[in-house]
PALUMPA-490981 format. One line per 10 residues: number of its first residue (from 1); their letters; for each residue y, z, x of C-alpha. Coordinates in Angstrom, 3 decimals, padded with zeros to 6 digits. Each point is the difference from the previous one (the first is absolute). Layout:
// PALUMPA-490981
NUM	A	Y Z X  ...
***
This chain:
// PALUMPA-490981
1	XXXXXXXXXX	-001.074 -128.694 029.800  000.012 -000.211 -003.752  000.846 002.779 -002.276  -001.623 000.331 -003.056  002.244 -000.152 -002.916  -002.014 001.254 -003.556  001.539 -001.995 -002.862  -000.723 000.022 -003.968  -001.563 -003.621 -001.895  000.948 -000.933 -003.307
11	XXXXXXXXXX	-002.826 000.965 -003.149  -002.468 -002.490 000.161  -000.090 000.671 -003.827  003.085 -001.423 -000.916  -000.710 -002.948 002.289  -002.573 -000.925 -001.486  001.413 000.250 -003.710  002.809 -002.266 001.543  -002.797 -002.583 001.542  -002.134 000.233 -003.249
21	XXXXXXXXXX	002.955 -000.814 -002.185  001.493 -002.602 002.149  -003.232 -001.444 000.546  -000.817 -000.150 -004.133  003.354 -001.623 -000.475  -000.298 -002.579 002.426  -003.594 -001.028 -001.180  002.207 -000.142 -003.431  002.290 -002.110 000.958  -002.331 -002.578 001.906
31	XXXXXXXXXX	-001.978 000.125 -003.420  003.109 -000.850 -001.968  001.349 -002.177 002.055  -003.223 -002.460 000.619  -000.142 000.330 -004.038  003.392 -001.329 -000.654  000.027 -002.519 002.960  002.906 002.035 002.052  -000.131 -000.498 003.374  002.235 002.801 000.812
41	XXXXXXXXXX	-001.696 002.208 -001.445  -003.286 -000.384 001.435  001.504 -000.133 003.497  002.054 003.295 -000.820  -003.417 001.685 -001.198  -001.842 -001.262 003.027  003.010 001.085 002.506  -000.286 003.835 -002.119  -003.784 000.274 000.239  000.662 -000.765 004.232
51	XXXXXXXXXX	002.453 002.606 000.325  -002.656 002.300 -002.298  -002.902 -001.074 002.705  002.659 000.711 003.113  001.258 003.943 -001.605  -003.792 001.079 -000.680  -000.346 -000.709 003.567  002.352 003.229 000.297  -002.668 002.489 -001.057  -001.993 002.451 001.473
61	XXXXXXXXXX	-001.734 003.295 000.010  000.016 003.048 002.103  -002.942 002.176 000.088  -000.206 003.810 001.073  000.384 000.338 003.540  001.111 -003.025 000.824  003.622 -002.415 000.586  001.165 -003.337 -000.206  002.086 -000.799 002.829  002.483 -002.765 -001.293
71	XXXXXXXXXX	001.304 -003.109 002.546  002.692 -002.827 -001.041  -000.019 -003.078 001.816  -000.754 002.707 003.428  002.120 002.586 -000.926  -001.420 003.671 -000.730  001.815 000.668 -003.540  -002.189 003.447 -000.177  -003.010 001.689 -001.560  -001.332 000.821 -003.153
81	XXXXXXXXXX	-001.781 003.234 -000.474  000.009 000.861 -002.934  -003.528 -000.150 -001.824  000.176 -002.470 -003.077  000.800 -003.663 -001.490  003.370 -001.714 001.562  001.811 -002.988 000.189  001.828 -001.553 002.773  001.202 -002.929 001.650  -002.629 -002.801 -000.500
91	XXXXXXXXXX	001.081 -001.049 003.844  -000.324 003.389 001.039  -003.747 000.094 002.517  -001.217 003.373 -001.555  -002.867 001.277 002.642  -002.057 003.026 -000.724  -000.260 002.672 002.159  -002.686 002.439 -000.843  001.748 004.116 000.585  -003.478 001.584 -000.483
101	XXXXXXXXXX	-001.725 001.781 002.587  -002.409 -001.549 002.435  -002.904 000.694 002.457  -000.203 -001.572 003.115  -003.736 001.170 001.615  001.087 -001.317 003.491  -003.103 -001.411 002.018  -001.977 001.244 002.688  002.549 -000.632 003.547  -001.931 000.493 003.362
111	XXXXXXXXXX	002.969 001.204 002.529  -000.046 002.634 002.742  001.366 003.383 -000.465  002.751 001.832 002.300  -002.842 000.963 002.033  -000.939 -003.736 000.347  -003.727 000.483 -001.899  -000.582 -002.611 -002.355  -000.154 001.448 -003.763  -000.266 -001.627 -003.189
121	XXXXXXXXXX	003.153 001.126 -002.558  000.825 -001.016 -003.374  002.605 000.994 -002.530  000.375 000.148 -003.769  004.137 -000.737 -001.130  001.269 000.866 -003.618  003.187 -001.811 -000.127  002.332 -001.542 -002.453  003.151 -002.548 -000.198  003.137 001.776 -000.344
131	XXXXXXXXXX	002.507 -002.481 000.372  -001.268 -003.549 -001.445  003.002 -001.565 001.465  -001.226 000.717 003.494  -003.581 -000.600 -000.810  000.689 -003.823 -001.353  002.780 -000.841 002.758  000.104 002.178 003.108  -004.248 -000.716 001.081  -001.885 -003.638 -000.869
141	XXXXXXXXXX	-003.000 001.941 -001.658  000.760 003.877 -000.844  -003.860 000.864 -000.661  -001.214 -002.152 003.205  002.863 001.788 001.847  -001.567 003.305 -001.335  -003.141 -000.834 001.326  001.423 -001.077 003.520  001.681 002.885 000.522  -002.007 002.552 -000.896
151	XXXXXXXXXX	-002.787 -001.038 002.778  003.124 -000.068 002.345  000.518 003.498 -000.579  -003.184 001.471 000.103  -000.952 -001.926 003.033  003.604 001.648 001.670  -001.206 003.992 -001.436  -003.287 -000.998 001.290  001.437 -000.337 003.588  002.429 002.799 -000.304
161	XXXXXXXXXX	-002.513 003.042 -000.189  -003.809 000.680 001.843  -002.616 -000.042 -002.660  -001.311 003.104 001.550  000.721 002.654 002.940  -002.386 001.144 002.479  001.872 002.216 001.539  -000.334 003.894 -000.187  003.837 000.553 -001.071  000.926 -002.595 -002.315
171	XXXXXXXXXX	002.670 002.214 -002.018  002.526 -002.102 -001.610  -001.681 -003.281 000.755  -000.236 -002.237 -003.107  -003.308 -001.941 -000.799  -000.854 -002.294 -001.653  -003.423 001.299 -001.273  001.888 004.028 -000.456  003.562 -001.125 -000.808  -001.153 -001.503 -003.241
181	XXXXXXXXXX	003.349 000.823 -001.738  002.078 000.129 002.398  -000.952 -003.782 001.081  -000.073 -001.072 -003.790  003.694 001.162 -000.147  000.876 -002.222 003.249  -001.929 -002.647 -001.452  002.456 -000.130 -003.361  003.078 000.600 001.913  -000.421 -002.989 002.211
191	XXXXXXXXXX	-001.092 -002.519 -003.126  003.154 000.968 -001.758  002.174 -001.209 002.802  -002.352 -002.930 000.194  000.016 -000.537 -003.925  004.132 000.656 -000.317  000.697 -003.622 000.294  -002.758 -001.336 -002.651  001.798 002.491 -002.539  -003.819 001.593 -000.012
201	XXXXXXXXXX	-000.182 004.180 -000.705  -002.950 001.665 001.688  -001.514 002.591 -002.329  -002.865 001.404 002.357  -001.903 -000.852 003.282  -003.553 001.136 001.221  -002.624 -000.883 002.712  -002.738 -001.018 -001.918  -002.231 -001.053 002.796  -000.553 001.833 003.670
211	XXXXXXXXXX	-002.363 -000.677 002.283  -000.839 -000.918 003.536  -001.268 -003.262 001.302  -003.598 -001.423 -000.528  000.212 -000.161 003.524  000.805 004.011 001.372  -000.768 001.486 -003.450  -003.555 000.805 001.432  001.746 001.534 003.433  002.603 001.912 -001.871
221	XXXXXXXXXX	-002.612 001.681 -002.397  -001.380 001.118 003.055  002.755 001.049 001.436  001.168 001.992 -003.083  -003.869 001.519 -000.270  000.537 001.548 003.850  003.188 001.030 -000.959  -001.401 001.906 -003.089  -002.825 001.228 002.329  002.163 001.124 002.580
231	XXXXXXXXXX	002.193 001.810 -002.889  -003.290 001.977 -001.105  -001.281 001.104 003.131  003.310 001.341 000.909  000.293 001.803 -002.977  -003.776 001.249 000.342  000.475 001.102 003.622  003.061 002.032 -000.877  -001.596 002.002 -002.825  -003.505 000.293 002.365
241	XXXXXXXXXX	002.434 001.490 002.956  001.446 002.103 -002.793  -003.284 001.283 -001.504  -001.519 000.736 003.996  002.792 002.215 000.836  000.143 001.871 -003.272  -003.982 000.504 000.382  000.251 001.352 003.585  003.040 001.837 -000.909  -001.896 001.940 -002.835
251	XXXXXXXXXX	-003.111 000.538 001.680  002.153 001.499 003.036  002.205 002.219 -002.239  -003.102 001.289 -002.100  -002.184 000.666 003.376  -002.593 -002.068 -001.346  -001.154 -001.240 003.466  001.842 -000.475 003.106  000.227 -003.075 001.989  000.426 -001.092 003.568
261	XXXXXXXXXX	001.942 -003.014 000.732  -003.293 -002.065 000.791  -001.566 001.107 -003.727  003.275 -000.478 -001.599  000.536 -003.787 001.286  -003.789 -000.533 -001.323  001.172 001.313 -003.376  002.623 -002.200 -000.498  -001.555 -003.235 001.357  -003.082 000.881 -002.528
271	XXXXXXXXXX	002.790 000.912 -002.986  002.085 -003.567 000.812  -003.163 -001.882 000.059  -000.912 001.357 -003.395  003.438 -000.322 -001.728  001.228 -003.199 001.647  -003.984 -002.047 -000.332  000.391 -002.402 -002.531  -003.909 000.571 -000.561  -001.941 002.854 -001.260
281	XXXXXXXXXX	-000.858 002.658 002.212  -003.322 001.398 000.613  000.579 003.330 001.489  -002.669 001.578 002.512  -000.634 003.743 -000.238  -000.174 002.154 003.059  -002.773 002.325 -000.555  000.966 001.974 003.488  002.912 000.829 001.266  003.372 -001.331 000.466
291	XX	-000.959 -000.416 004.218  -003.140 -001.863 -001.070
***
């Protein structure tokens, strides 16, 4: 494993004053020498405006945000960072390695959840290189390694948690559809042991995409519909029960009327069928008696 080892270039500026004058004198010389018939000369004009050619070889720039990563003869000599115009080594392989942030919008993976239902998960990855040293040496490709990874882990957090529980008392179970944050925080914790050895820095993680399966999308809409259904007529039934005993109770305690068991379960049925129907009542009026 390579280190990264941040090192300082010579001013390109003065390089190029050095190049420039060597350059103008050897173009001199050749000129004075091919005038007067010298051979030396021209050859010593020639050999200066080769060696100007071979040092403005050496230059090169460093934008914002980025780093030149600097190899002799396949040996890491160390990286320049600082933003500007250097000199160095003409034999020195200067590759640039970009330190801005980037978006990875991960595609669409098809993989089953803990639960084994197929779902359809994506991910979007803001990461960075940290270490260009690792980056260029440690991996073949840091930005396909990115990529790689990244589907790796979201297809493993995929498998590791249910997309959703059915089950009356699911306290402390994470999902993947309710554990939105918790999941995200998994999901960045695993890609920075993945990304470690690229030298890559993961600045945030989200699910982007969550879905079922084409295939049981249709059945587990329906199944989440009951589920609502059977939430709402629970809740209605309770507050009907409520609102029959606390009628019966007043009338009762106020003396309003007086019922027998047989008139009191005829009460209630008629109450629950009116506060529980999911259509609107039409109510019949007994013009008699309560024993007609």
């Amino acid at each position: 494993m390579v280190k990264e080892l941040t090192r300082s270039a010579w001013s390109g500026y003065f390089m190029l004053f050095v190049v420039i004058f060597l350059l103008l004198f050897s173009l001199a010389v050749v000129i004075t020498g091919g005038a007067s018939g010298i051979r030396i000369f021209v050859m010593q004009g020639v050999f200066g405006l080769v060696i100007s050619a071979f040092l403005g070889a050496g230059f090169f720039i460093v934008n914002p945000n980025q780093a030149r990563v600097l190899v002799l003869f396949g040996k890491y000599k160390g990286t320049v960072k600082q933003n500007g115009f250097f000199w160095a080594n003409p034999f020195f392989v200067k590759t640039k390695v970009s330190l801005r942030a980037r978006n990875l919008n991960g595609e669409r993976l098809k993989v089953n959840d803990k639960s084994g239902n197929p779902i359809e998960i994506a991910a979007v990855v803001v990461w960075q290189v940290a270490d260009t040293a690792r980056a260029s040496f440690d991996v073949d490709d840091y930005k396909h390694y990115v990529i790689v990874q990244s589907e790796a882990a979201v297809r493993h957090l995929a498998g590791s948690y249910p997309y959703d529980t059915w089950e009356d008392d699911h306290e402390g179970v994470i999902t993947l559809r309710e554990g939105t944050e918790i999941v995200s925080q998994m999901l960045e914790k695993e890609l920075r042991e993945r990304f470690s050895r690229a030298g890559v820095e993961v600045i945030e993680a989200r699910i982007s995409h969550l879905a079922y399966a084409p295939e049981i999308a249709e059945a587990m809409l329906r199944r989440q519909q009951a589920s609502a259904v059977v939430a709402a007529r629970t809740q209605i039934v309770d507050g009907a029960v409520g609102m029959v005993s606390m009628a019966l109770e007043k009338l009762s305690h106020e003396g309003i009327i007086e019922f027998d068991e047989d008139k009191k379960a005829t009460m209630v049925s008629n109450l629950l069928v009116v506060l529980c129907g999911e259509s609107s009542v039409h109510p019949v009026i007994n013009a008699g008696t309560l024993h007609q």
